[in-house]
C-alpha positions in Angstrom: 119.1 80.6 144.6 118.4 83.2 142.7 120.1 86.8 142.0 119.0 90.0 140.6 122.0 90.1 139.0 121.8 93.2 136.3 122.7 95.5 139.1 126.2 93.7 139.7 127.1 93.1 135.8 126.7 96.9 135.4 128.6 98.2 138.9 131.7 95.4 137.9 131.9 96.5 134.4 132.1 99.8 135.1 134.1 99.5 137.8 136.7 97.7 135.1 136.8 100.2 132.6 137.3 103.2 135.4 140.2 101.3 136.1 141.6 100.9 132.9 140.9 104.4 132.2 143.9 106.5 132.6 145.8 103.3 130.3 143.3 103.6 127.9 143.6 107.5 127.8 147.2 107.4 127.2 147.1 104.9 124.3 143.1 103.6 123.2 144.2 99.7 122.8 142.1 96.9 121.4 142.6 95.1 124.5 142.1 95.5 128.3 142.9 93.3 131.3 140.4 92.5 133.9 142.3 91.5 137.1 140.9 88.8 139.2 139.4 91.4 141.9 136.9 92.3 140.1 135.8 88.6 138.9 135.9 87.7 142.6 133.1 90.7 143.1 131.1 89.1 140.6 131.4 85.7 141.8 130.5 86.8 145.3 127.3 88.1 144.2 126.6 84.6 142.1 127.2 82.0 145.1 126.1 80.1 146.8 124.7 77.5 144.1 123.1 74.6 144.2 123.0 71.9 142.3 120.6 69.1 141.7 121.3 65.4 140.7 119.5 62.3 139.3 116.1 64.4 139.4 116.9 65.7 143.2 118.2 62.6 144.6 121.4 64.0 145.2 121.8 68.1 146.2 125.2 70.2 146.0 125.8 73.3 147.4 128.8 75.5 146.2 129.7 78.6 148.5 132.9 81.0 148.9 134.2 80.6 145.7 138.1 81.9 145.8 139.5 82.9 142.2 143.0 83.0 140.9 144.7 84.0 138.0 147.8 82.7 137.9 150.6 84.9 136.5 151.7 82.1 133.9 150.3 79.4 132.6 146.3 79.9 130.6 144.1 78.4 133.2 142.5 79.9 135.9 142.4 78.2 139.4 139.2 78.2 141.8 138.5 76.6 145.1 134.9 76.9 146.9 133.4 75.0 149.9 130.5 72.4 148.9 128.5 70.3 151.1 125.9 67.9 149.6 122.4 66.2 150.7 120.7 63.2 149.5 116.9 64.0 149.4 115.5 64.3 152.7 118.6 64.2 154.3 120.7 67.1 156.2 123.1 69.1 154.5 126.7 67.6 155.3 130.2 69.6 154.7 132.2 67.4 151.7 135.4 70.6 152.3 137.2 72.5 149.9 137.3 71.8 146.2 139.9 73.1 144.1 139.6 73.0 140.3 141.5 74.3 137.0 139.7 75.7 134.1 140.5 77.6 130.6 138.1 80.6 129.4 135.6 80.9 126.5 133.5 83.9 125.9 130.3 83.7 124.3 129.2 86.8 122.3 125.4 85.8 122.8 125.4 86.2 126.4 128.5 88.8 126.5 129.8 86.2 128.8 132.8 84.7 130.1 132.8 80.9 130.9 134.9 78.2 132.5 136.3 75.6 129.6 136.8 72.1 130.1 137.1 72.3 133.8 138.8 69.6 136.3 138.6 69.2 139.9 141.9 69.1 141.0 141.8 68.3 144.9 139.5 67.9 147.1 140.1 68.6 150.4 138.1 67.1 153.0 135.8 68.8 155.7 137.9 66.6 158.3 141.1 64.9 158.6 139.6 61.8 159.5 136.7 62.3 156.8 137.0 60.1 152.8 135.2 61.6 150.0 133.7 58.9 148.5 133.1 58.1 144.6 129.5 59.2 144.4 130.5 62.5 146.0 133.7 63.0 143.7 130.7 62.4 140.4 128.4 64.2 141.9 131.2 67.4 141.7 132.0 66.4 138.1 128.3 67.2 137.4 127.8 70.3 139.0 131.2 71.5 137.2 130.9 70.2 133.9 126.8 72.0 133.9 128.5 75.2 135.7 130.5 75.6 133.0 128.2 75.0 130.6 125.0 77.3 132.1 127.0 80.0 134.5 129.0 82.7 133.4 131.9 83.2 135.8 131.8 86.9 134.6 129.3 89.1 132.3 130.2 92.3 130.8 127.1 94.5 130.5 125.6 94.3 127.1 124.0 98.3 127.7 127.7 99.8 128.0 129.0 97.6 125.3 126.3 99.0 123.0 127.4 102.6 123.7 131.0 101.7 122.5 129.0 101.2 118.7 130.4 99.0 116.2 132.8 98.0 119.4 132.7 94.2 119.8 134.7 91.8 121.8 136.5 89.3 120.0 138.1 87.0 122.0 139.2 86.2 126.2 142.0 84.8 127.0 144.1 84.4 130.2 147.3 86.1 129.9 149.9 87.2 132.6 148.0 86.9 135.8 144.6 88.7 134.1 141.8 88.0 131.5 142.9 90.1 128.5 139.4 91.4 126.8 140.2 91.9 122.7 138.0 94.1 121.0 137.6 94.3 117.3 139.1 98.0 116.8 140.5 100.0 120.1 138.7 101.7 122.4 139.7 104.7 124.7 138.3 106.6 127.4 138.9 110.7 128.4 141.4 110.9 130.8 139.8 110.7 134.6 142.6 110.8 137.0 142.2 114.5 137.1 138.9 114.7 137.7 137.0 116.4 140.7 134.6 115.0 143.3 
């Protein structure tokens, strides 16, 4: 499925720095934090996915993605519903999926993605319900090519490029957030003040 997605990078960016605004007014830092919130808006707007295996023998379909940042540790958690298909057959609920992942961010895309991911649990549709082998590969595929294709959050390349010689360096997950590190600090005016 595909999302017009431009519209959504721009509205979740922004929507970050006009939160980290009055911080950033006080004292311009090369770093900001984006709190989970605002990667869940951007993940709502990216699911459901499917994924194709063995040439469309085998479909996935990934929906209500749930994201956490835990306050220690450096990996994020996510869980999602999936249900798969083999080809001409119906769609049938697998159940919830939880997984653990790091962050990378690639400067090409201005993207953050999963790193080395790992399906944790997987917790079935029914009590009385197995997930068999094929199924548990068949999410180690879609996850590993997730990871490797889909950003789980984008910053807008437009906005960056009105910050100047502003690049980001680095992501990392710190403290229950993703801490962005630019390569100089970056402030906004102060907008708590400001009139409708």
């Amino acid at each position: 499925m595909t999302f017009p997605l431009g519209t959504y990078f721009k509205a979740a960016w922004l929507t970050l720095l006009l939160a980290s605004a009055p911080a950033m007014a006080q004292a311009p830092s090369n770093e900001i934090s984006v709190a989970a919130p605002q990667v869940q808006q951007y993940l709502d707007s990216a699911f459901p996915r499917q994924y194709e295996a063995l040439g469309g023998l085998f479909t996935l379909t990934a929906r209500d993605p749930r994201l956490t940042i835990p306050a220690s540790g450096e990996r994020l958690l996510m869980a999602f519903m999936a249900s798969a298909a083999s080809a001409g057959g119906s769609d049938t609920p697998v159940g919830r999926i939880e997984m653990s992942s790091g962050l990378r961010y690639d400067p090409q895309d201005y993207a953050l993605y999963l790193d080395q991911p790992t399906v944790d649990d997987v917790r079935p549709a029914s009590p009385d319900q197995r997930v068999d082998e094929q199924t548990r590969v068949l999410l180690n595929l879609w996850l590993a090519d997730y990871a490797r294709k889909e950003p789980l959050y984008k910053l807008d390349p437009a906005l960056l490029a009105n910050f100047g010689s502003v690049k980001v360096e680095s992501a990392r997950i710190e403290n229950g957030h993703i801490v962005v590190r630019f390569n100089q600090p970056v402030g906004m005016p102060d907008l708590s003040d400001a009139q409708d």
